[in-house]
N, C-alpha and C positions, 0 to 999 in steps of 0.2 A: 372333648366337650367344651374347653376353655377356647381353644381359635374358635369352633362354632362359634359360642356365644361375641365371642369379638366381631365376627363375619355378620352375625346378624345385627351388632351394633352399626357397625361402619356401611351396612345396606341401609339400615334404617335413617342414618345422619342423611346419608345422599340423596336418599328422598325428601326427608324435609331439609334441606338446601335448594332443591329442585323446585317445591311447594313454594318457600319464602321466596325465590328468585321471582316466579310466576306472580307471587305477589305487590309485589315489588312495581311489576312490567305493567299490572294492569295501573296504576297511580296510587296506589296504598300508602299512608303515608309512615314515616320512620318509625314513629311509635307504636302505628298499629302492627309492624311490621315484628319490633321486637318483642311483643306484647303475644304476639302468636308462637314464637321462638320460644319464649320462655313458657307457656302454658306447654307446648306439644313437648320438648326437651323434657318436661316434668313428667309427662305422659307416658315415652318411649322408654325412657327409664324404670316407669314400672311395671310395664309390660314383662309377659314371660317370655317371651320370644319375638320372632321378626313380624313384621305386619300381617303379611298375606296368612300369618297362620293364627291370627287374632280372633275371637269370635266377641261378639255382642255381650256377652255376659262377662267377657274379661273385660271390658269397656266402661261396663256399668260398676264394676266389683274397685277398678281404678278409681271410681268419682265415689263410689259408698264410704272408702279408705278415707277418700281426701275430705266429706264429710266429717265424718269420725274424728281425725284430728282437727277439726274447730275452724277449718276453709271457710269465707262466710260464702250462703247460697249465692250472690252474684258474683262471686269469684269465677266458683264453679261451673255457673250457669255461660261464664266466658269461654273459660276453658273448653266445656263440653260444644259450644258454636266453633271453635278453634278445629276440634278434631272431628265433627262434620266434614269442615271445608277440607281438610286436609283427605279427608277417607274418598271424599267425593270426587277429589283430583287425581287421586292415584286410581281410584275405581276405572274412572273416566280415559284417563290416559294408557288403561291395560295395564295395570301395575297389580291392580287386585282382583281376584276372580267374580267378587261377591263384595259386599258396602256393609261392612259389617258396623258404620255409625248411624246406618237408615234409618234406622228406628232409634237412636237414643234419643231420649226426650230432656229437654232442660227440668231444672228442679222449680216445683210450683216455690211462687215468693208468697210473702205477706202482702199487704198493702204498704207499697213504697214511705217512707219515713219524706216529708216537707226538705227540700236542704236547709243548712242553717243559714241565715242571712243579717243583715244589722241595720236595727231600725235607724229611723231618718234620725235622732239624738246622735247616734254613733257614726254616720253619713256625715254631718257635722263636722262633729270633733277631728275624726281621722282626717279630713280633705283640709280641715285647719292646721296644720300640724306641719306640715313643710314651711321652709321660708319661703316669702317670697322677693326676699333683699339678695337672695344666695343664688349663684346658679345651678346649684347641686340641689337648692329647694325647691325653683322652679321646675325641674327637670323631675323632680319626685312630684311633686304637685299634678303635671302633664300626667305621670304615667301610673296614680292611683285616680284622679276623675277622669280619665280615658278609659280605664278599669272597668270604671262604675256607671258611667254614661254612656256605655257601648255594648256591656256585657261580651266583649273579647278575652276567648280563652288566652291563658298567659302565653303558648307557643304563637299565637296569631300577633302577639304584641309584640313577643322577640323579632319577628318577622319582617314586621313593617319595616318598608323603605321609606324616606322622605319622598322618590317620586312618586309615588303611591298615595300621597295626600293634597289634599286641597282645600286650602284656606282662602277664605275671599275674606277683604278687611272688613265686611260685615255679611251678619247673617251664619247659617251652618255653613258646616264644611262637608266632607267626605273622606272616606278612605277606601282601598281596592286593597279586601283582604282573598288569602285564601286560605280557606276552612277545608274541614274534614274532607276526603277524599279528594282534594286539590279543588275543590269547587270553589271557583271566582266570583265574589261579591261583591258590591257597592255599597258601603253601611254610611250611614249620615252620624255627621257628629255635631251636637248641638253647641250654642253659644256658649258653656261657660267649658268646657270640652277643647273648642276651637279655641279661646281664650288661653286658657294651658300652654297648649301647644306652641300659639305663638309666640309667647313669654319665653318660654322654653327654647324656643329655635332662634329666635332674635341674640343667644349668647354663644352659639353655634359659628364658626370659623372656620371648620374644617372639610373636607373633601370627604368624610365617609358617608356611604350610602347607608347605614341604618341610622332610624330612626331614634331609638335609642343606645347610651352609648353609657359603659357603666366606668366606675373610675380611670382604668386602663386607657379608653377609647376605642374599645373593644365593643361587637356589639352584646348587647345583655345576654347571656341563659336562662333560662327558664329557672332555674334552680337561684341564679344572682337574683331574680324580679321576686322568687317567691320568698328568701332571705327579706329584701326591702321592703317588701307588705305587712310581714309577720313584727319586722320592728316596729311600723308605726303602729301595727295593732295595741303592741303592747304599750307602747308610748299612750297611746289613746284609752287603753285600762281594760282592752279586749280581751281577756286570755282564755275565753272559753270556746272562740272560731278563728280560724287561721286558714292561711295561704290562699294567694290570689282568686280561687276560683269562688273563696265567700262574695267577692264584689261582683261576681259575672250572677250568682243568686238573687243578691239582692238587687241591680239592675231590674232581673226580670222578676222579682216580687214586685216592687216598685211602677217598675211599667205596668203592668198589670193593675194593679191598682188605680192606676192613674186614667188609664185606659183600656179598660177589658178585654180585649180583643187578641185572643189566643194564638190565630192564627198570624197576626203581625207580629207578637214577639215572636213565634216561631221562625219566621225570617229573621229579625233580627239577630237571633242566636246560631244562628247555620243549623239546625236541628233540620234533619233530613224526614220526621213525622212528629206529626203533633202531640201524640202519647208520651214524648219524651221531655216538650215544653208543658203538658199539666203537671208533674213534678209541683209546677213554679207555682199552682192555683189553690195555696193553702191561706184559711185567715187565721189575722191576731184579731186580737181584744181588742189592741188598739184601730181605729180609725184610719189607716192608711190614707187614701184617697182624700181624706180631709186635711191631711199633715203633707202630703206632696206638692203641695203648689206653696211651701216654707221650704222646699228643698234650696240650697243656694245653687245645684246646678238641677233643677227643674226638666224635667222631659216632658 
């Protein structure tokens, strides 16, 4: 019974190595890659047996469990997309007689919660907050209003190369990012943005191609960028929103306000459907639109 059970482990790993491989081939990127690893790995584990002999209601009785312990619904509602693709591939490939995730249905949500974001007082303070007599303040300075005036997720910031940018000594600039599913983009970056930057790059000496570069001279992590935001958060008296991706919020609060137009931030944010940029279409109390053009870097 015990090598059984190992033989149907060690079948089950190979196919999903097989699954993430394919994943991988089609342009997936690393994250979504691990992201599916870790949901399915959590899955095959609780399975009672090997796949082919899985049925629909062991499926569902997996996500009821993960429920139960306090999983939140889009945790699960990921997971359960994860083991679709994965059932649909071995279906597809003859690995499985029958699709035994055809029918699993995601879990209905509520209506989505606003992200948090920080109004234009707190836009302020935080972008004042670096030196700009330092090079290590310039360099922070560049890469919290590059943040906030772009709405680039914090992996598309680690990413950036310098050749990848363009500064003209007046006027916007641009950058050629790639966003989610390797999709190449052209994002403009405004005057106080481009200003950063070249402040920033003007103390620059070196031969390395990233953009940013944290004390080592190494290029940034994802994890060093989200450390350095969360400091001057608290520097700035923020402690109730944290890590980089509040400034990619408030950009597209912000723009929005400024300029309503859904489907433009939609592009600007690499969002692949527009259901996913209304998130960003909640109001305050306060006046937005009337306090945006006091922003000091203005969109």
């Amino acid at each position: 019974m015990a090598r059984k059970q190992q033989h149907d482990r060690q079948s089950n790993k190979r196919e999903l190595e097989e699954f993430l491989g394919a994943l991988a081939l089609e342009g997936r990127s690393v994250h979504s890659v691990r992201a599916y690893r870790r949901d399915l790995e959590a899955l095959l584990a609780a399975l009672p047996g090997p796949l082919d002999k899985v049925r629909p209601g062991d499926l569902r009785e997996c996500f009821r469990r993960q429920q139960q312990a306090g999983r939140s619904p889009s945790s699960i509602n990921r997971a359960i997309a994860a083991t679709r693709s994965f059932c649909r591939f071995l279906y597809e490939e003859g690995r499985l007689e029958t699709n035994p995730a055809q029918a699993l249905r995601s879990i209905r949500l509520g209506p989505a919660l606003a992200p948090k974001h920080l109004t234009v007082a707190e836009v302020q303070r935080l972008l004042s907050l670096p030196s700009p007599d330092t090079p290590t303040g310039r360099r922070d300075r560049a890469i919290l209003t590059l943040l906030y005036n772009t709405g680039l997720r914090v992996g598309e910031l680690c990413a950036l190369s310098r050749e990848y940018v363009r500064l003209p000594a007046e006027g916007w600039g641009a950058l050629q990012v790639v966003g989610k599913g390797r999709r190449l983009c052209r994002l403009p970056i405004n005057r106080p943005a481009a200003d950063a930057l070249l402040a920033y790059l003007a103390d620059r000496d070196d031969a390395e191609p990233a953009l940013f570069l944290n004390r080592s001279g190494h290029r940034f992590s994802v994890r060093g960028i989200a450390l350095l935001v969360n400091r001057y958060l608290r520097a700035a008296g923020i402690t109730d929103r944290s890590g980089p991706h509040v400034l990619r919020h408030t950009f597209a609060t912000h723009a929005l306000r400024a300029r309503p137009n859904l489907r433009a931030v939609q592009e600007l944010l690499g969002h692949a459907w527009v259901t996913t940029a209304q998130r960003y279409t909640h109001l305050e109390v306060e006046d937005l639109q009337a306090q945006v053009a006091d922003l000091p870097a203005n969109r």
